[in-house]
C-alpha positions, -999 to +999 in steps of 0.1 A: +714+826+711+702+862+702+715+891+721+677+898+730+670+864+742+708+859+756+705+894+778+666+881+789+686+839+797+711+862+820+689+879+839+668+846+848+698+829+862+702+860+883+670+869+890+650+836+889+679+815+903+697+838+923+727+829+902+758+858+913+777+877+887+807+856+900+788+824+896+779+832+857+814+851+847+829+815+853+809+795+833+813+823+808+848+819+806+851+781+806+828+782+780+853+806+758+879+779+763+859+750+758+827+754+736+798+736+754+763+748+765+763+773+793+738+753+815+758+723+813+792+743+821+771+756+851+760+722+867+793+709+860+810+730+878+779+727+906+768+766+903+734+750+898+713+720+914+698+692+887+668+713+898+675+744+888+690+730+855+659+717+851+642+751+853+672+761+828+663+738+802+620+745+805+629+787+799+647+781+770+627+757+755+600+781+763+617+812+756+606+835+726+633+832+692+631+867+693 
């Protein structure tokens, strides 16, 4: 993902899903440790409803390359 789009795909979980810095920083660093997407590391570990992966999965597929 591109810094642009990765910095815009942060603040949605925070804004749009009320996600905590706390919430994210621990995906981020399971995700170091074992390579997966970041939505999937996030319902996994149940920081996120099916839901609101759902809403994950329709912004990125909708989100600009650029």
């Amino acid at each position: 993902m591109k810094p642009v789009t990765y910095s815009r795909f942060m603040s949605f979980l925070k804004e749009e899903l009320a996600l905590s810095h706390d919430s994210i920083a621990i995906a981020q660093r399971y995700s170091e440790k074992n390579p997966g997407p970041l939505p999937m590391i996030l319902w996994q570990y149940g920081l996120v409803t099916l839901d609101q992966l759902d809403r994950i999965f329709d912004w990125l597929e909708s989100a600009p390359l650029h």
